[in-house]
PAFISE-631710 format. One record per residue (C-alpha): residue number from 1; chain; x negated, y negated, z. Coordinates in Angstrom, 3 decimals, padded with zeros to 6 digits, always signed. Layout:
<sites>
[NUM, 'A', [X, Y, Z]] ...
</sites>
This chain:
<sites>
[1, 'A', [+088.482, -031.436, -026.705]] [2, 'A', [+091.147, -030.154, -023.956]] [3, 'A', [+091.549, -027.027, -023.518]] [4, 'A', [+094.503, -025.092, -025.041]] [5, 'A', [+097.428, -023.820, -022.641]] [6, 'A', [+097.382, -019.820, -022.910]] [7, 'A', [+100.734, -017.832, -022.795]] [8, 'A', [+101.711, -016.696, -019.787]] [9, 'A', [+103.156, -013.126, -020.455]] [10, 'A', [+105.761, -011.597, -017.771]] [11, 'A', [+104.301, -007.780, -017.220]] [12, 'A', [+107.602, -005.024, -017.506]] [13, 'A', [+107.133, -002.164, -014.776]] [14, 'A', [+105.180, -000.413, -017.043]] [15, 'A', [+102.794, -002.285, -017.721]] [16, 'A', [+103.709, -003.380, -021.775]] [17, 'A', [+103.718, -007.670, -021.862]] [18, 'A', [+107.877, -008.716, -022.394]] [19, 'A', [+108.258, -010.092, -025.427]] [20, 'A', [+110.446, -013.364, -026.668]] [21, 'A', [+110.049, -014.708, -023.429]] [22, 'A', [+108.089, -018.117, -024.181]] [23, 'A', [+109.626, -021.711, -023.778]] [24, 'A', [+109.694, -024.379, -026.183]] [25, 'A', [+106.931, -026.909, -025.224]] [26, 'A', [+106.536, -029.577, -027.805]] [27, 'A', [+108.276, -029.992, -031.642]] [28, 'A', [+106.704, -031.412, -034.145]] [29, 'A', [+107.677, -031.187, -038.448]] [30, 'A', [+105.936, -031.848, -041.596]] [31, 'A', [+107.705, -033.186, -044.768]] [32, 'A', [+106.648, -031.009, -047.596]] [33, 'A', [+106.423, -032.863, -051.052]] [34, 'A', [+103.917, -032.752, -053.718]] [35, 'A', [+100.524, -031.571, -052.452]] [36, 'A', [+099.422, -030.148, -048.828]] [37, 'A', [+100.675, -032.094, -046.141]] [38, 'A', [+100.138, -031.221, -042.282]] [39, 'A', [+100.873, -031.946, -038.782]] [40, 'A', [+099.568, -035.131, -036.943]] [41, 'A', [+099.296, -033.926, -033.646]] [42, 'A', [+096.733, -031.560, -032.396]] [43, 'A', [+098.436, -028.167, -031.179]] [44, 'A', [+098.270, -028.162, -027.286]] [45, 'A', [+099.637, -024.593, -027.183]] [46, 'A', [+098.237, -021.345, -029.063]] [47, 'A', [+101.573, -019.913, -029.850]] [48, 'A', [+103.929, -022.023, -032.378]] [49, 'A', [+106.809, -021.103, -034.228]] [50, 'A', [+107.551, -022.044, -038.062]] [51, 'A', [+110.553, -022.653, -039.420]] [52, 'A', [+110.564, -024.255, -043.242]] [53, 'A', [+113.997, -025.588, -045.179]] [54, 'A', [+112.076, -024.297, -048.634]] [55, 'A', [+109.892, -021.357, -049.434]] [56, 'A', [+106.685, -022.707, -048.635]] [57, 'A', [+103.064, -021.359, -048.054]] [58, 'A', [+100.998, -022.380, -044.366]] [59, 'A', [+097.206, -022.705, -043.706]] [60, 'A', [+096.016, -022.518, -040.135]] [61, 'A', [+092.937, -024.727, -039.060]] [62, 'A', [+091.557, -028.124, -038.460]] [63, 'A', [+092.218, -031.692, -039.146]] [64, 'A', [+090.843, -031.286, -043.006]] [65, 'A', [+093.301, -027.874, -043.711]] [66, 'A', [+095.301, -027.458, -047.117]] [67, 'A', [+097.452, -025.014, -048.171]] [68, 'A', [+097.295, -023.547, -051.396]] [69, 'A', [+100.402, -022.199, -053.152]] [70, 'A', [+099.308, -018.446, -054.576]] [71, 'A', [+096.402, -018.166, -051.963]] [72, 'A', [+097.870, -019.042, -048.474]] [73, 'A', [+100.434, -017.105, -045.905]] [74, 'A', [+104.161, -017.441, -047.560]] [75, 'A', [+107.224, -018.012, -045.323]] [76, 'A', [+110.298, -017.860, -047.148]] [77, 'A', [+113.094, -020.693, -046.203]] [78, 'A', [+114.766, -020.710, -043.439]] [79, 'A', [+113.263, -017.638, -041.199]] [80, 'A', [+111.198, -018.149, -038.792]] [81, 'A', [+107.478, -016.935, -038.152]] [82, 'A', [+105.510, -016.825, -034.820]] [83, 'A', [+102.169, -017.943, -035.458]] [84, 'A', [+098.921, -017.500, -033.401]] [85, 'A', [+096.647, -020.772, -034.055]] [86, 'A', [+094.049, -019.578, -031.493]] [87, 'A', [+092.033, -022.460, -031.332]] [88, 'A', [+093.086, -024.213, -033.977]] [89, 'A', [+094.993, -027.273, -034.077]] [90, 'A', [+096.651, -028.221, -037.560]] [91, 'A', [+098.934, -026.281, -039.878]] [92, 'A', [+099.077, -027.635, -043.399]] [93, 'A', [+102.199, -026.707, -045.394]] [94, 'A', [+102.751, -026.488, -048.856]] [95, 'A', [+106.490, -026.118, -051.076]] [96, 'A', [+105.953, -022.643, -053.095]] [97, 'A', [+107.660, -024.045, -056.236]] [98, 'A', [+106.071, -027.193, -057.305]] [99, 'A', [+108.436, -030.023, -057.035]] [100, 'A', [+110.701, -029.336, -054.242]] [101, 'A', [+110.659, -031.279, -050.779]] [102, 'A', [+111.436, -030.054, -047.801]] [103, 'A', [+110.378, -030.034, -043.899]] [104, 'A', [+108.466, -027.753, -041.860]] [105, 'A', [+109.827, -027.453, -038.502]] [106, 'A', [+106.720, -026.387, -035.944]] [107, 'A', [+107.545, -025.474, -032.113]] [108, 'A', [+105.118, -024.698, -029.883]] [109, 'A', [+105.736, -022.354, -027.440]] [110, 'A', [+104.257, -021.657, -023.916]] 
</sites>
């Protein structure tokens, strides 16, 4: 397995880590339907941002990783959430309301 690029966090004067400051690195998106449904690619970066076009619910972990509507992290539509995978390398994605579609935008940030 290759190893994960870190963040790289710019140090203010005194001494607190800057925040905001990553860069995009790669974008990937999951279409949401019926079900869990997650991303393809492993994660290459430990930081990734979430942005979903429904109210959906994520699950962080591995290649076999569904989301559960009522039991995983909610992310309403539209807003964006940084997420910390760690060493992770899937994010399964789930519409809230059974019966909607929509897409799961995923940067990940370095």
């Amino acid at each position: 397995m290759a190893v994960k690029e870190r963040p790289n966090l710019i140090i203010a004067t005194q001494g607190d880590a800057v925040q905001n400051i990553l860069k995009l690195s790669v974008a990937q998106r999951i279409t949401m339907n019926a079900g869990s449904n997650r991303n393809a690619t492993d994660f290459t970066s430990m930081i990734v941002e979430a942005t979903p076009t429904v109210d959906c619910v994520v699950k962080i972990g591995d290649s076999t990783v569904v989301a559960k509507s009522g039991e995983d992290f909610f992310i309403p539509a539209y807003a964006t959430k940084a997420l910390n995978v760690g060493e992770n390398t899937r994010i399964a994605a789930q519409p809230y309301i059974s019966g909607e579609t929509g897409t799961l935008f995923i940067s990940e940030m370095a």
